[in-house]
C-alpha positions in Angstrom: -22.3 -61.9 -6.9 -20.9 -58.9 -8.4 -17.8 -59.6 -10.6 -14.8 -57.3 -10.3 -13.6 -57.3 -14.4 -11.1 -55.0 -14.4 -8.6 -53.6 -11.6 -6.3 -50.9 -11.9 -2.7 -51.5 -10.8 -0.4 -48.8 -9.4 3.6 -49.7 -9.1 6.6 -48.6 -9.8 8.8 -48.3 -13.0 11.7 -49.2 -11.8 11.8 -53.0 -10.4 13.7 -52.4 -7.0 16.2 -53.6 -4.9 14.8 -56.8 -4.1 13.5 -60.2 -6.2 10.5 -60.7 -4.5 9.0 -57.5 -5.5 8.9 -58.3 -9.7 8.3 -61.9 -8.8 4.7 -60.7 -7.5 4.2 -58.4 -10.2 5.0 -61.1 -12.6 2.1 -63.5 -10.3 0.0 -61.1 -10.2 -0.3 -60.5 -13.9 -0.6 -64.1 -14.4 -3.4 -64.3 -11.7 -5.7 -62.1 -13.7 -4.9 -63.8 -17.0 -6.3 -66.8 -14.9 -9.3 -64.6 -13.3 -10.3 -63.2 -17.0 -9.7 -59.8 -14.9 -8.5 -57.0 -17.7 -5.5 -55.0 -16.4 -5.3 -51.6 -16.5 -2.3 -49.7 -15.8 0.5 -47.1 -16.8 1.4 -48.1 -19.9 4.7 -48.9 -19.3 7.2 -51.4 -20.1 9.8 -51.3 -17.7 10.3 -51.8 -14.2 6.9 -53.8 -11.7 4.7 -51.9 -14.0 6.1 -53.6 -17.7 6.5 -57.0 -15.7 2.6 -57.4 -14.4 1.6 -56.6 -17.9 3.8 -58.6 -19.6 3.0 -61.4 -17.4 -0.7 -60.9 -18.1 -0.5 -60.6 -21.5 1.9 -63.8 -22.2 -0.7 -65.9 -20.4 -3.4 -65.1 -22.5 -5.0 -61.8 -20.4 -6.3 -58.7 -21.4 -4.4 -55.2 -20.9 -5.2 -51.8 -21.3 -2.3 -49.4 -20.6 -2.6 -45.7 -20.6 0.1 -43.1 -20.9 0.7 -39.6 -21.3 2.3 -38.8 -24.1 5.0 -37.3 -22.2 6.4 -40.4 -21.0 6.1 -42.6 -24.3 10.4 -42.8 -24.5 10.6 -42.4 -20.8 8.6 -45.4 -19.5 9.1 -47.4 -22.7 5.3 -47.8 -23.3 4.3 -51.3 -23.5 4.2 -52.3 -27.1 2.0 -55.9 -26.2 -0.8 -54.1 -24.6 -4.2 -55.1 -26.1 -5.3 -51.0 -26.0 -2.8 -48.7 -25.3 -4.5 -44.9 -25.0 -2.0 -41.6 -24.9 -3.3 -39.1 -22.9 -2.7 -35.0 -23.1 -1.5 -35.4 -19.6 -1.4 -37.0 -16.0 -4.9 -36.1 -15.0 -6.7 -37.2 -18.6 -4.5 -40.3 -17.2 -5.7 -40.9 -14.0 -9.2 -40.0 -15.1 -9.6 -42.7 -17.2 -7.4 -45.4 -15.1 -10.3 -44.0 -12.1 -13.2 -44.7 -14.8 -12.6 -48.1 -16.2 -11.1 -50.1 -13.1 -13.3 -51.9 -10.6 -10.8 -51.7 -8.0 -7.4 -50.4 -7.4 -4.1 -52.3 -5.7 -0.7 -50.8 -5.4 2.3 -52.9 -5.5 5.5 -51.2 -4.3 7.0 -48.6 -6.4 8.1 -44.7 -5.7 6.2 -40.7 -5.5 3.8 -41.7 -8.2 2.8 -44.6 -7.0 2.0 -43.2 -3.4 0.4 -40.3 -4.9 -2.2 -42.6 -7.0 -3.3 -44.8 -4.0 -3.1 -41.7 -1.5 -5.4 -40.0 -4.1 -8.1 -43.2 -4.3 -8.3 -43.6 -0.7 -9.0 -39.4 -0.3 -12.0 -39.9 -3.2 -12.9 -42.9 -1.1 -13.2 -40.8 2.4 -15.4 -38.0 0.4 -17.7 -40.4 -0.7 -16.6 -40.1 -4.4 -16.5 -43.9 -5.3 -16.7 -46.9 -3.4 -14.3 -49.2 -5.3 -12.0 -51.3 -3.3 -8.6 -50.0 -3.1 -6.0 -52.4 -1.4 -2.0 -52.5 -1.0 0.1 -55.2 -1.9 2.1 -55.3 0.9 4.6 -57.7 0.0 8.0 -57.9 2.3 6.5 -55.3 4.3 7.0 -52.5 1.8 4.0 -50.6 2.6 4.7 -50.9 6.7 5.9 -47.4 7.2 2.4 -45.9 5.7 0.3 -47.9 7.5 2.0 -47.0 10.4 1.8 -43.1 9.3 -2.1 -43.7 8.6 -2.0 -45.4 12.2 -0.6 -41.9 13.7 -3.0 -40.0 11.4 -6.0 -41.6 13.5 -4.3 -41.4 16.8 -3.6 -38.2 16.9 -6.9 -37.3 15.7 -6.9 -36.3 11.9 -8.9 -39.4 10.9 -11.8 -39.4 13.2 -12.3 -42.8 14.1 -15.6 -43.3 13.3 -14.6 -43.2 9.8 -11.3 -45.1 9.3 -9.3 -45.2 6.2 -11.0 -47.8 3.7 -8.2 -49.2 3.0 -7.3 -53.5 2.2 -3.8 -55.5 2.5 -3.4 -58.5 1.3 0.4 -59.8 2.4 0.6 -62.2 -0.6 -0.8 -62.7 -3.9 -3.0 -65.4 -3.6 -4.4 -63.4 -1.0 -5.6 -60.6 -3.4 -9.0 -62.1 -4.9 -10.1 -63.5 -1.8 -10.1 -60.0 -0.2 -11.5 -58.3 -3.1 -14.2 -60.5 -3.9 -15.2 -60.3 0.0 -15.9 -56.3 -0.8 -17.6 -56.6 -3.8 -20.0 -59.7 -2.9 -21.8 -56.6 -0.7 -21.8 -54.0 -3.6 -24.0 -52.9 -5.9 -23.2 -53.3 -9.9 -23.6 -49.9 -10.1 -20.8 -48.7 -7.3 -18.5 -51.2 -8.7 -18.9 -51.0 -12.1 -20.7 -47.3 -12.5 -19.1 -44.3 -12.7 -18.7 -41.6 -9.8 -21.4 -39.2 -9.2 -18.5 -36.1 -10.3 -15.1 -36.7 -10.8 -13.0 -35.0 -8.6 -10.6 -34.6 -11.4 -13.3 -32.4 -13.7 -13.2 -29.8 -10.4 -9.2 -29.4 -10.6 
């Protein structure tokens, strides 16, 4: 079976209003210590985004944040992170985030967060990359947008016969069961290959 070895991990820098949500970053991070699964994220230190790696990294996993230098001071870049890479900018970011993650999973968190899933699932609908993207949708956080993507189909701006690729796993222990369900039926080469032209060399 394929083997996922790295997943990229969107979420916010700021923890939220509610416990729950940084005590599944923090399981999370920990899971993929315990999957030998490297995490690649933000680069941050504070809020989900500094908790997941953290957690990862305490228990013996492998991280690789990446950050524009812009927000170095801002997000507190993580100073435990096995690589940390500064980037130019936020597309030299999310380039590289897209090229060395197997799959994707967004945990709760604000703008940026929505904008990096909303932006894999759109690569996924062009037929861009195949890589499993799936929400965390822990407490229900993500209700409201699968409700919108609901509405999107209904009122016929995602045709049907090509629904939004897109996984939820309500817990954590949820998450590798899922994503090793997509990846048992792909190719090395979709999962672990690059895609055939970045959509981010055309912008």
């Amino acid at each position: 079976m394929t083997k996922i070895k790295s997943v990229c991990v969107y979420c916010g820098a700021a923890p939220g209003n509610d416990p729950v949500y940084l005590e599944s970053a923090v399981e999370l991070g920990r899971l993929f210590a315990r999957e030998d699964i490297r995490l690649i994220y933000g680069g941050g230190g504070v809020g989900l985004m500094g908790a997941a790696a953290r957690a990862c990294a305490e228990a013996g996993g492998k991280v690789t944040g990446i950050i524009p230098d812009f927000l170095i001071g801002k997000e507190q870049a993580f100073e435990h992170a096995h690589e940390l890479i500064v980037t130019k900018d936020m597309h030299e970011r999310k380039r590289l985030m897209f090229e060395r993650a197997d799959a994707f999973i967004a945990l709760p968190g604000g703008i940026g967060t929505l904008e990096e899933l909303v932006e894999q699932l759109t690569w996924v609908q062009l037929n861009r990359h195949a890589k499993p993207v799936l929400v965390l949708n822990i407490a229900g956080f993500w209700d409201p947008l699968l409700s919108l993507f609901d509405h999107m189909q209904s009122t016929g701006f995602v045709n049907i016969a090509r629904p939004i690729k897109l996984q939820v796993a309500h817990s954590v222990r949820a998450v590798m069961p899922k994503l090793n369900a997509i990846v048992s039926h792909m190719s090395a080469h979709d999962l672990h290959g690059e895609a055939e032209e970045s959509v981010l060399d055309r912008m």
